[in-house]
Every structure is written in structure tokens, then in C-alpha cells.
KOLFIRO-629987 format. One record per residue (C-alpha): chain; residue in one letter; x, y, z; residue number from 0. Coordinates in Angstrom, 1 decimal, always signed. Each point is the difference from the previous one (the first is absolute). Layout:
<recs>
<rec><ch>A</ch><aa>A</aa><c1>X</c1><c2>Y</c2><c3>Z</c3><i>NUM</i></rec>
...
</recs>
This chain:
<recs>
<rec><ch>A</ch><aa>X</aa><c1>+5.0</c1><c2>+162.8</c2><c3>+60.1</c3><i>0</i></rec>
<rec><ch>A</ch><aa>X</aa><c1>+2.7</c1><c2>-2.3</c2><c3>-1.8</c3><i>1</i></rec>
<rec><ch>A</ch><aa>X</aa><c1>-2.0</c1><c2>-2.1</c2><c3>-1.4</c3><i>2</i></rec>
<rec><ch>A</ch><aa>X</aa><c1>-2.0</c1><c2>+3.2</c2><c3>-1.5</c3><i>3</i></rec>
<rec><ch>A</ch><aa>X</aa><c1>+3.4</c1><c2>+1.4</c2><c3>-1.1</c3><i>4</i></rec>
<rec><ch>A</ch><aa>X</aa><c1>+1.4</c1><c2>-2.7</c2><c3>-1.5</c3><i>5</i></rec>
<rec><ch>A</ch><aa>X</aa><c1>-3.0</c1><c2>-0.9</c2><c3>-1.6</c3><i>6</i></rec>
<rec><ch>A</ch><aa>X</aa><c1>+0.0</c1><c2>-4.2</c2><c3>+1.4</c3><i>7</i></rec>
<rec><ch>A</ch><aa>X</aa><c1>-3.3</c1><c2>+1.1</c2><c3>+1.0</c3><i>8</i></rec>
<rec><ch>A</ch><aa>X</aa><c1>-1.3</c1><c2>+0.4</c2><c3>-3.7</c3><i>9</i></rec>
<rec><ch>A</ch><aa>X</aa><c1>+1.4</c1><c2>-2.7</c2><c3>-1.2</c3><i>10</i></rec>
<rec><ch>A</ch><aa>X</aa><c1>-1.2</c1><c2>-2.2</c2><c3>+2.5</c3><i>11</i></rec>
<rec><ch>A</ch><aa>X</aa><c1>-3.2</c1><c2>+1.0</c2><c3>-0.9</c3><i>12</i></rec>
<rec><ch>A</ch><aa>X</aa><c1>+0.0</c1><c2>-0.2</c2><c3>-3.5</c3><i>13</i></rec>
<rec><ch>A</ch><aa>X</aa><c1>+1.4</c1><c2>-3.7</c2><c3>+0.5</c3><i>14</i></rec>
<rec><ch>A</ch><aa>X</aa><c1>-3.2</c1><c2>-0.5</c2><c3>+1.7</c3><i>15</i></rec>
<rec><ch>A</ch><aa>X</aa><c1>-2.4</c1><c2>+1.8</c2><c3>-2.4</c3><i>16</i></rec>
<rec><ch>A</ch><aa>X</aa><c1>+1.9</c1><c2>-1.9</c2><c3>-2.6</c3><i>17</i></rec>
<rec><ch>A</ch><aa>X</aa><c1>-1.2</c1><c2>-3.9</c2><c3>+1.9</c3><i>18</i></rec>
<rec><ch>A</ch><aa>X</aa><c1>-3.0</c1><c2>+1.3</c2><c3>+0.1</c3><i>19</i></rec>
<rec><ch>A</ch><aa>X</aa><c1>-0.1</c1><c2>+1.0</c2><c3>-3.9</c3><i>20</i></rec>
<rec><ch>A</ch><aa>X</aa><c1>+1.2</c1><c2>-3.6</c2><c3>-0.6</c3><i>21</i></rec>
<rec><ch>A</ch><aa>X</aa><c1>-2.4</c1><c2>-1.7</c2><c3>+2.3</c3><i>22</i></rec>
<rec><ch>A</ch><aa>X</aa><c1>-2.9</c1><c2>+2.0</c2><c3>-2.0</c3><i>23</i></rec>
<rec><ch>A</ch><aa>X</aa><c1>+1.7</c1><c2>-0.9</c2><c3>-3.3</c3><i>24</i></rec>
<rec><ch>A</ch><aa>X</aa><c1>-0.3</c1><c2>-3.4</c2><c3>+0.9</c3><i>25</i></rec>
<rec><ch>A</ch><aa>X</aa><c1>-3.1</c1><c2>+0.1</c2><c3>+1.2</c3><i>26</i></rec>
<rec><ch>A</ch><aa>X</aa><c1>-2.0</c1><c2>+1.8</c2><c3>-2.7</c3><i>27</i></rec>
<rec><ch>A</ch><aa>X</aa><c1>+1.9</c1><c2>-2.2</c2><c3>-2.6</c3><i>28</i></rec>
<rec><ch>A</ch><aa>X</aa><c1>-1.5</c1><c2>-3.0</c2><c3>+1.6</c3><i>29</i></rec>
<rec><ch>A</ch><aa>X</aa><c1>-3.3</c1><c2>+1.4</c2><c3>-0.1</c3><i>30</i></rec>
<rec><ch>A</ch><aa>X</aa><c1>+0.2</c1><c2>+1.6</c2><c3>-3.1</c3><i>31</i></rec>
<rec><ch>A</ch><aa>X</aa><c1>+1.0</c1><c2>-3.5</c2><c3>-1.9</c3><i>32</i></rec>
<rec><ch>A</ch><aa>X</aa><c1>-1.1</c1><c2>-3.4</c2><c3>-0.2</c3><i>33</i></rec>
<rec><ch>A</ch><aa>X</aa><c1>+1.9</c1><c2>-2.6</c2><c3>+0.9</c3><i>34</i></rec>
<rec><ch>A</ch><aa>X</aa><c1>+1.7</c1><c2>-0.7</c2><c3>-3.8</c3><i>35</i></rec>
<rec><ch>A</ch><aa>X</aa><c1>+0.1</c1><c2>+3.7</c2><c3>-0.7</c3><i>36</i></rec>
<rec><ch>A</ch><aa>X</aa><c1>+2.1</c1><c2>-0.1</c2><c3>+2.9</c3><i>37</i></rec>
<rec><ch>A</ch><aa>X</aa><c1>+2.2</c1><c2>-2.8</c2><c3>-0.6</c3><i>38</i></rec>
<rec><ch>A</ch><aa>X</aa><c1>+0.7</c1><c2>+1.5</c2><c3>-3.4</c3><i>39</i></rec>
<rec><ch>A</ch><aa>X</aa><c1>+1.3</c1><c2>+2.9</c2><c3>+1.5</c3><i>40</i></rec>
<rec><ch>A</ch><aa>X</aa><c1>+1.4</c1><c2>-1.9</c2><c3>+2.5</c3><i>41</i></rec>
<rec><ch>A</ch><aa>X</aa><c1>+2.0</c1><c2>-1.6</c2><c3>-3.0</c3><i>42</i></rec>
<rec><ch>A</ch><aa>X</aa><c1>+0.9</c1><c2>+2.9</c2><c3>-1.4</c3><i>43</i></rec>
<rec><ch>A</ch><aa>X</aa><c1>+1.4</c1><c2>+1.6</c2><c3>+2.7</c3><i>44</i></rec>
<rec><ch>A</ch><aa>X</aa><c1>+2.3</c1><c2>-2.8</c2><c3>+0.8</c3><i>45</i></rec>
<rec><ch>A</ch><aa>X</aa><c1>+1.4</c1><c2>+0.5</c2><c3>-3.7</c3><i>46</i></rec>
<rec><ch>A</ch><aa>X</aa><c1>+0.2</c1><c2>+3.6</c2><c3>+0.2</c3><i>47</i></rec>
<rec><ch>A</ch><aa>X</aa><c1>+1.9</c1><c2>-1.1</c2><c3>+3.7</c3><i>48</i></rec>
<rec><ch>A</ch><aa>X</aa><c1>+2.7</c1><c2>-1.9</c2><c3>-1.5</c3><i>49</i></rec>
<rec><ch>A</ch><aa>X</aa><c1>+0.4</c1><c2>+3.2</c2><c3>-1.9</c3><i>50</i></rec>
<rec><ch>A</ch><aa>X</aa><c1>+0.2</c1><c2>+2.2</c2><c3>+2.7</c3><i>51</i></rec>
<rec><ch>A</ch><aa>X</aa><c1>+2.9</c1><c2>-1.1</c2><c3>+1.1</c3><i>52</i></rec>
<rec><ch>A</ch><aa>X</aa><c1>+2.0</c1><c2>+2.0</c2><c3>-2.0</c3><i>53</i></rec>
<rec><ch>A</ch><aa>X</aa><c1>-1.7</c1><c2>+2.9</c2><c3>+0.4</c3><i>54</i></rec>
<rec><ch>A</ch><aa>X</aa><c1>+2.4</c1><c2>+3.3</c2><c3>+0.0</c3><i>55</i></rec>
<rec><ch>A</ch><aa>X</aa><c1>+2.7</c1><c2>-2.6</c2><c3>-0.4</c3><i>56</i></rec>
<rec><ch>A</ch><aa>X</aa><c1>+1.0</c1><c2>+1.0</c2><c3>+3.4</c3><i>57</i></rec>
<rec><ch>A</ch><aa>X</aa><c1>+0.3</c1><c2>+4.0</c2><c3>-0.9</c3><i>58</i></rec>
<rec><ch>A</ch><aa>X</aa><c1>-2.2</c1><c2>+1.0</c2><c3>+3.3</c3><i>59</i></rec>
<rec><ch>A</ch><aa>X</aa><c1>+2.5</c1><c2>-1.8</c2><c3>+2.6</c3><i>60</i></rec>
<rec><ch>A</ch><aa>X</aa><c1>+3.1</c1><c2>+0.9</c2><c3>-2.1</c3><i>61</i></rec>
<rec><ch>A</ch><aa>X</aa><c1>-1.7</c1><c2>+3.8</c2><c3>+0.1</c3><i>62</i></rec>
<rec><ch>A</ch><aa>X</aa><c1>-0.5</c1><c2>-0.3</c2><c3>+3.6</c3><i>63</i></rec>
<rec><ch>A</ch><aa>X</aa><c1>+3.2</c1><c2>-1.2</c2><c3>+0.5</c3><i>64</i></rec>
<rec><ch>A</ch><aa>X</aa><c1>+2.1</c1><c2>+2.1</c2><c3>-2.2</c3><i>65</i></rec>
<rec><ch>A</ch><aa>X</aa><c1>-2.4</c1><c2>+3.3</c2><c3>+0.5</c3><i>66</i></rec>
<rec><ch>A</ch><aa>X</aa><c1>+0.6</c1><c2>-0.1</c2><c3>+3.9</c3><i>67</i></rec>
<rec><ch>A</ch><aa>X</aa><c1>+3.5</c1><c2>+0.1</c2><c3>-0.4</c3><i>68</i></rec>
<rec><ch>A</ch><aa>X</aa><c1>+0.4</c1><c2>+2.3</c2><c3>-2.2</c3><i>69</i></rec>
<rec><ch>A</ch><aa>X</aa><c1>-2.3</c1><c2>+2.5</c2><c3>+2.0</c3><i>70</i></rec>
<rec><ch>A</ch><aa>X</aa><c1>+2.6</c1><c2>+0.7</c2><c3>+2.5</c3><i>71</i></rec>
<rec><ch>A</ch><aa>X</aa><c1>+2.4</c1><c2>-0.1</c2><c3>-2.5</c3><i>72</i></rec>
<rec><ch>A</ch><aa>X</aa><c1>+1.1</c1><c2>+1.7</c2><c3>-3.2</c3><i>73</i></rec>
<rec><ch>A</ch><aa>X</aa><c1>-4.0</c1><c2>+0.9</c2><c3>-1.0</c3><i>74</i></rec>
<rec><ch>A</ch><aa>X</aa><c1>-0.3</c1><c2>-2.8</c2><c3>-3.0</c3><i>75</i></rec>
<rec><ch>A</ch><aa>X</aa><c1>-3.0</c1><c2>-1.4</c2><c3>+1.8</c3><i>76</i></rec>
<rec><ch>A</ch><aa>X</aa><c1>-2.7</c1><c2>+1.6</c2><c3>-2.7</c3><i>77</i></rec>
<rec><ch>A</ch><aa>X</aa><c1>+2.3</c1><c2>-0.9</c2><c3>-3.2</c3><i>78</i></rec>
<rec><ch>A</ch><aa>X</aa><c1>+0.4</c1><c2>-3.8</c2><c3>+1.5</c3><i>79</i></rec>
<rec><ch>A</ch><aa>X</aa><c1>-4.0</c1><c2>+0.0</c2><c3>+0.2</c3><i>80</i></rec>
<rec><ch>A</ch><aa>X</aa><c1>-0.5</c1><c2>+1.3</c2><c3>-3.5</c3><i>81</i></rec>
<rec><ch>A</ch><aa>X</aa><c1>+2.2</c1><c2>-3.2</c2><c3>-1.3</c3><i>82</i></rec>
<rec><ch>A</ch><aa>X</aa><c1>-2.0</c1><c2>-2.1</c2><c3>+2.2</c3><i>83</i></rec>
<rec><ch>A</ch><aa>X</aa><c1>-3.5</c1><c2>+1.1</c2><c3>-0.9</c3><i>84</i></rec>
<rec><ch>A</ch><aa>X</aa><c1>+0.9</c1><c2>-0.1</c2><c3>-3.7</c3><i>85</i></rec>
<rec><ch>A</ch><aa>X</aa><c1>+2.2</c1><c2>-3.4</c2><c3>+0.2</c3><i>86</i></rec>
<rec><ch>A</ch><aa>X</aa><c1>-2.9</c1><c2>-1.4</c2><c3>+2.0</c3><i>87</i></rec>
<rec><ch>A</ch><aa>X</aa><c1>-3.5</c1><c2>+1.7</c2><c3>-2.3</c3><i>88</i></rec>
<rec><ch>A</ch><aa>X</aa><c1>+2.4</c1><c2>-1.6</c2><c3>-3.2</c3><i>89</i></rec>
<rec><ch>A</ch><aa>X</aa><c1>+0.2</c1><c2>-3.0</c2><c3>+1.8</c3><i>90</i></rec>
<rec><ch>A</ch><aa>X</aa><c1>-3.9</c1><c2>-0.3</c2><c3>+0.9</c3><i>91</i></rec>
<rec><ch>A</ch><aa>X</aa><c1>-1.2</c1><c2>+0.5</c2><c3>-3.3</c3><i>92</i></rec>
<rec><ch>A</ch><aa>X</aa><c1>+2.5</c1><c2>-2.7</c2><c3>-1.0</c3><i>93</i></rec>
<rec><ch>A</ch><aa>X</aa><c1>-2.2</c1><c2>-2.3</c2><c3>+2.2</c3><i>94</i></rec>
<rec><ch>A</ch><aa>X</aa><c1>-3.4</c1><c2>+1.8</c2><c3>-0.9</c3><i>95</i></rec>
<rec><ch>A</ch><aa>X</aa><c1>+0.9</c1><c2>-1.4</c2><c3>-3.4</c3><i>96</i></rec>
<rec><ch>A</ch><aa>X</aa><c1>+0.6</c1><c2>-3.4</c2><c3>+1.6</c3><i>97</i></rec>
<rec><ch>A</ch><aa>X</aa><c1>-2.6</c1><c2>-0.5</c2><c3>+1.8</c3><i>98</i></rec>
<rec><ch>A</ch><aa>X</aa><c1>-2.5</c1><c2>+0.5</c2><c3>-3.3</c3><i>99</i></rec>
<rec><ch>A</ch><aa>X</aa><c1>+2.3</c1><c2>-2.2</c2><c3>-1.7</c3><i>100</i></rec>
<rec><ch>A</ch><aa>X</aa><c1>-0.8</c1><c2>-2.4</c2><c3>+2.5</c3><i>101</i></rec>
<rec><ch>A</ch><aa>X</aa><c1>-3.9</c1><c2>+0.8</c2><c3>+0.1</c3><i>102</i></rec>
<rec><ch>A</ch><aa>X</aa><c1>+0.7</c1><c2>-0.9</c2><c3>-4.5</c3><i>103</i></rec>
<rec><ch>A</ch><aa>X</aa><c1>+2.5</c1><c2>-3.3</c2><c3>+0.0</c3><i>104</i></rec>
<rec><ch>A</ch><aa>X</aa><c1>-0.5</c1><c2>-1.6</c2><c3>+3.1</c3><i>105</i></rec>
<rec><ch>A</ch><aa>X</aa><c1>-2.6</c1><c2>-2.8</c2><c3>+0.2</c3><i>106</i></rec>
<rec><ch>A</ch><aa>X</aa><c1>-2.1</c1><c2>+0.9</c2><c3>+2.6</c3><i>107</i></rec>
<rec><ch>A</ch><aa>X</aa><c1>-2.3</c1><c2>-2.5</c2><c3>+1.6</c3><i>108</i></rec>
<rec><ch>A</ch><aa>X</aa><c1>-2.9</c1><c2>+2.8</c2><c3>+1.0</c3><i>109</i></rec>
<rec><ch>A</ch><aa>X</aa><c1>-2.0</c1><c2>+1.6</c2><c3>-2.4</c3><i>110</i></rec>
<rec><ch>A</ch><aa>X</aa><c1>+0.3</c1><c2>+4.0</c2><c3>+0.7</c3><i>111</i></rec>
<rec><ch>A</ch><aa>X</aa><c1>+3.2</c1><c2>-0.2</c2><c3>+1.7</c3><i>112</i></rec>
<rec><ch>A</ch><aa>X</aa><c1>+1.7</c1><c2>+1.6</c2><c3>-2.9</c3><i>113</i></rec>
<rec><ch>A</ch><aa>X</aa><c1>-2.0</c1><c2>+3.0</c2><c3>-0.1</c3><i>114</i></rec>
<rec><ch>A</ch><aa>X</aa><c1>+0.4</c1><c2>+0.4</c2><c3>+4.3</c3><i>115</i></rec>
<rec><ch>A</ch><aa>X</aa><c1>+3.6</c1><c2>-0.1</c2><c3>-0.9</c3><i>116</i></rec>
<rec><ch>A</ch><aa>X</aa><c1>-0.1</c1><c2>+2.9</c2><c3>-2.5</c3><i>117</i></rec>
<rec><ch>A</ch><aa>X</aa><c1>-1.6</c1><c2>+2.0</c2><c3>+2.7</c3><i>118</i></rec>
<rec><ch>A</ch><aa>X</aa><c1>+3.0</c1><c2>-0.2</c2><c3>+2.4</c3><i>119</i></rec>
<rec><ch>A</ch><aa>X</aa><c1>+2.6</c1><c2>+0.5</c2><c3>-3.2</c3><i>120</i></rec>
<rec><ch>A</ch><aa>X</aa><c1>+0.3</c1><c2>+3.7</c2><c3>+1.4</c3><i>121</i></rec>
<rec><ch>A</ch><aa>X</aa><c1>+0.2</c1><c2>-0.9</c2><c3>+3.2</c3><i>122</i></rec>
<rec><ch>A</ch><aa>X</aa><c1>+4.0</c1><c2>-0.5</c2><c3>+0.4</c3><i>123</i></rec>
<rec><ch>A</ch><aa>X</aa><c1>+0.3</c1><c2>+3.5</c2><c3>-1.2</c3><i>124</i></rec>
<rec><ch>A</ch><aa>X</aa><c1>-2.5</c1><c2>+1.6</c2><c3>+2.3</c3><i>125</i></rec>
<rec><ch>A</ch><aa>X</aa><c1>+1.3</c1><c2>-1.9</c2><c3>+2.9</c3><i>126</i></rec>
<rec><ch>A</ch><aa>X</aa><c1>+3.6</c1><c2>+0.5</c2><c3>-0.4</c3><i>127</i></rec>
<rec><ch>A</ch><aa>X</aa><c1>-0.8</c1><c2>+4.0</c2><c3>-0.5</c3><i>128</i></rec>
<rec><ch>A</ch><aa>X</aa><c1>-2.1</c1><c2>-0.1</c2><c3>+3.5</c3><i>129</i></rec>
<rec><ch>A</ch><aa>X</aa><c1>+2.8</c1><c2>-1.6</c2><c3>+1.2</c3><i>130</i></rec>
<rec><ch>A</ch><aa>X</aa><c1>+3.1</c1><c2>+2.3</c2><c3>-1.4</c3><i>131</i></rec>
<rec><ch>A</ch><aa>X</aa><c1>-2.3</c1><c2>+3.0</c2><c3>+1.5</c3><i>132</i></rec>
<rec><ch>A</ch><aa>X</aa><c1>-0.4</c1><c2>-1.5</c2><c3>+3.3</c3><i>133</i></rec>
<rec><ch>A</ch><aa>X</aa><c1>+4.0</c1><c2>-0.4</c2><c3>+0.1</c3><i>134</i></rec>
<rec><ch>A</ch><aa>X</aa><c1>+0.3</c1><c2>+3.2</c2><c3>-0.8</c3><i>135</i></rec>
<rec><ch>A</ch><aa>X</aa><c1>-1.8</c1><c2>+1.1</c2><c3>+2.6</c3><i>136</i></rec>
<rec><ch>A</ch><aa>X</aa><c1>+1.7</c1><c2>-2.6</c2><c3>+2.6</c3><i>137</i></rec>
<rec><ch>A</ch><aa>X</aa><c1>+3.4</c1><c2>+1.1</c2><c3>-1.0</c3><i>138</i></rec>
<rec><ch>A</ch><aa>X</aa><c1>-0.9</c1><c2>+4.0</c2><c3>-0.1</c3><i>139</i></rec>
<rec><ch>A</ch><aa>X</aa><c1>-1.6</c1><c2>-0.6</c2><c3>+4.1</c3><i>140</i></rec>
<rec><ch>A</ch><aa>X</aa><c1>-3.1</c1><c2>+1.0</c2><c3>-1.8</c3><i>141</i></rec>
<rec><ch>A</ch><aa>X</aa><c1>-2.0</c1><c2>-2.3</c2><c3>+2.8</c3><i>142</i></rec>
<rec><ch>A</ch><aa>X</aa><c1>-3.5</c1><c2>+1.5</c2><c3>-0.5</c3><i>143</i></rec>
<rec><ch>A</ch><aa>X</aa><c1>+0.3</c1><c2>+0.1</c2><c3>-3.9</c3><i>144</i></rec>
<rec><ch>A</ch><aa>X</aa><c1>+1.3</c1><c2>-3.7</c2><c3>+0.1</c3><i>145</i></rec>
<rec><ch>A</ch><aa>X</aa><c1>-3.6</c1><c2>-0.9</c2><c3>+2.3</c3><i>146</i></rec>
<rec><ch>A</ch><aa>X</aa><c1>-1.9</c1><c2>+1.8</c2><c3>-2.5</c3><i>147</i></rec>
<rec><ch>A</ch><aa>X</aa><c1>+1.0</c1><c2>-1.7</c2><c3>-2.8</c3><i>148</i></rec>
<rec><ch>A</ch><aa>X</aa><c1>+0.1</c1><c2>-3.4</c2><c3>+1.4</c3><i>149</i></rec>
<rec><ch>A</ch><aa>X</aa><c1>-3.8</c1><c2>+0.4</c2><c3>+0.5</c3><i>150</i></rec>
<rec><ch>A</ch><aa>X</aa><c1>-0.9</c1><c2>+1.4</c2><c3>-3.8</c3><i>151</i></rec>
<rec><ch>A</ch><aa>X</aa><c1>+2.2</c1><c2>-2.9</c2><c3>-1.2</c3><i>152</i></rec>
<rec><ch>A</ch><aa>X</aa><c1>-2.2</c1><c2>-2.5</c2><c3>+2.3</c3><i>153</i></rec>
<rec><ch>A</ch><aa>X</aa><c1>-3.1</c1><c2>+1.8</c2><c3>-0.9</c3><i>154</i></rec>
<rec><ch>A</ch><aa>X</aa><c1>+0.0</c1><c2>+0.2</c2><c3>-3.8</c3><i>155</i></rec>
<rec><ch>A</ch><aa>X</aa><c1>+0.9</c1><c2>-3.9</c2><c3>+0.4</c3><i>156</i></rec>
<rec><ch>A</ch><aa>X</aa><c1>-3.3</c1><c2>-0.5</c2><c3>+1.8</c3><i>157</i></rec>
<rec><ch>A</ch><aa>X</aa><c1>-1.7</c1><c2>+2.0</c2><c3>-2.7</c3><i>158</i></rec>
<rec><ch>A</ch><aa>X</aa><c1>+1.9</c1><c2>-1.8</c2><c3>-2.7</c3><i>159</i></rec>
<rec><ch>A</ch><aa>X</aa><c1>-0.8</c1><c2>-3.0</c2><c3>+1.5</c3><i>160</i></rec>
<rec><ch>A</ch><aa>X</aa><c1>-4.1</c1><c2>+0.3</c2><c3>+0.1</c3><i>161</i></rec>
<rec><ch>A</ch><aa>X</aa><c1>+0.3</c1><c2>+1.9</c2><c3>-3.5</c3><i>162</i></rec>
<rec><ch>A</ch><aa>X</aa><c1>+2.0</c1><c2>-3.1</c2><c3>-1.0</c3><i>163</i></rec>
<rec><ch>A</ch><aa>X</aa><c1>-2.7</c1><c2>-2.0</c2><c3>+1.3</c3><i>164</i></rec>
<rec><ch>A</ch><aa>X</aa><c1>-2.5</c1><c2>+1.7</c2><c3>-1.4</c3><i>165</i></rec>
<rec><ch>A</ch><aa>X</aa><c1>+0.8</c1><c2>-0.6</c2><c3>-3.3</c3><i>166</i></rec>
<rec><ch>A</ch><aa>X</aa><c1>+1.1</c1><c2>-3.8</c2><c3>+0.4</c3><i>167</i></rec>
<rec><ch>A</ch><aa>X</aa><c1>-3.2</c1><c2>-0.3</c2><c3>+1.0</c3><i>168</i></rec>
<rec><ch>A</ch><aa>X</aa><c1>-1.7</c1><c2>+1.6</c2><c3>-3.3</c3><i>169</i></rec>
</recs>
């Protein structure tokens, strides 16, 4: 009854829908590639990893952080998470524009790793939004919206992924 209250039990569920999204990601890439297609994108997304390091440039945990203070507090939660989502979205374009930059001027080894890389360019942007909504709903007890949203973020990166795929492979 808790659990269901609290909502633990949704998100323990959508943490395990979400393995099992990654799992099949995995999987179907494997299958849907050959074995340098793969290692191409395997290259790539070690690139576009260094990358995502910097992702938000910390704006979800300083959100989380700030927001949950501030909710039993004076009310500045929203107005914090307005800076954070537009500080952060700036910021991710900023390294949208880096990484194709890096798909132009670096020397890279692989043939087609450059235009894998300009398929994840967005991806610091998209990411960092899923994230700043799923704070939001962390920091607002929004339990069920937060489990929701964890599994359309994990699902449109398994259909990203085989679309990516896809067209690596064409």
C-alpha cells in the first residue's frame, strides 16, 4: 500500500522495463550490424562519450539539489528550474556544435565515424531535457510521472538506436 502510494513501486518497475529496453537495444544492434558497422559505431560512441561528460554541465543535480530545498521553502523551486533548463539546453547545443566540429577536424582513423557522430550531435540536448523533466518530477514527488518518463526516455533510445542502425547500415 506504501509502496503504491509513494510510487517506489513504479519506479522499480520502470528501472526494470528500462534493463530490459537496453538488453534489446543491445541486442538488435548486434544483429542488425556487421561486425565493422559495429565497431564504427562503437567508435563513435566513445567520441560522443568523452563528450557526454559534460552534459547539462551539472544543471540536473544542481536542480535536484537546489529545487528540493527550495520546495519547502520560499517557492523559488520552478524559477531555479527555468535557469537550469535554459543554462543547461545553452550549454548542450554548445557541445552539439562540438561534437560536429569534432566529426569535421579530427583525424579519425574509421571511415563513417564522422557521419555516426553527426547523428548523436542532438543528443546532449535531448538527454539533458529528459533528464531536467525527470528532476522535475523527482523534486515535485511526482513518483509515477518520473517512472513514465524514465521509460519513453529508454524507449525512444532503443528506437533511436535501431533507426540509427538502420541507416549506418545503408
Amino acid at each position: 500500500d506504501k509502496a503504491a502510494r509513494t510510487g517506489f513501486g513504479h519506479i522499480f518497475g520502470a528501472n526494470t522495463i528500462n534493463q530490459v529496453f537496453a538488453f534489446a537495444s543491445n541486442f538488435i544492434l548486434i544483429r542488425i550490424l556487421s561486425k565493422g558497422e559495429y565497431g564504427i559505431y562503437s567508435y563513435a560512441f566513445n567520441i560522443y562519450s568523452f563528450f557526454a561528460l559534460a552534459i547539462g554541465f551539472g544543471m540536473e543535480s544542481a536542480c535536484m539539489q537546489v529545487c528540493s530545498e527550495k520546495m519547502k521553502g520560499n517557492g523559488d523551486a520552478d524559477r531555479n528550474m527555468r535557469f537550469g533548463i535554459l543554462f543547461g539546453s545553452g550549454f548542450n547545443l554548445i557541445l552539439g556544435v562540438f561534437i560536429i566540429l569534432g566529426a569535421l577536424f579530427l583525424p579519425l582513423p574509421l571511415a563513417g565515424v564522422a557521419e555516426v557522430l553527426w547523428l548523436f550531435a542532438l543528443m546532449p540536448f535531448v538527454t539533458s531535457l529528459f533528464n531536467l523533466a525527470q528532476t522535475y518530477f523527482r523534486y515535485q514527488l511526482m513518483n509515477v510521472e518520473y517512472s513514465k518518463c524514465s521509460v519513453l526516455n529508454t524507449a525512444l533510445i532503443l528506437a533511436g538506436s535501431v533507426a540509427g542502425g538502420v541507416l549506418l547500415k545503408t
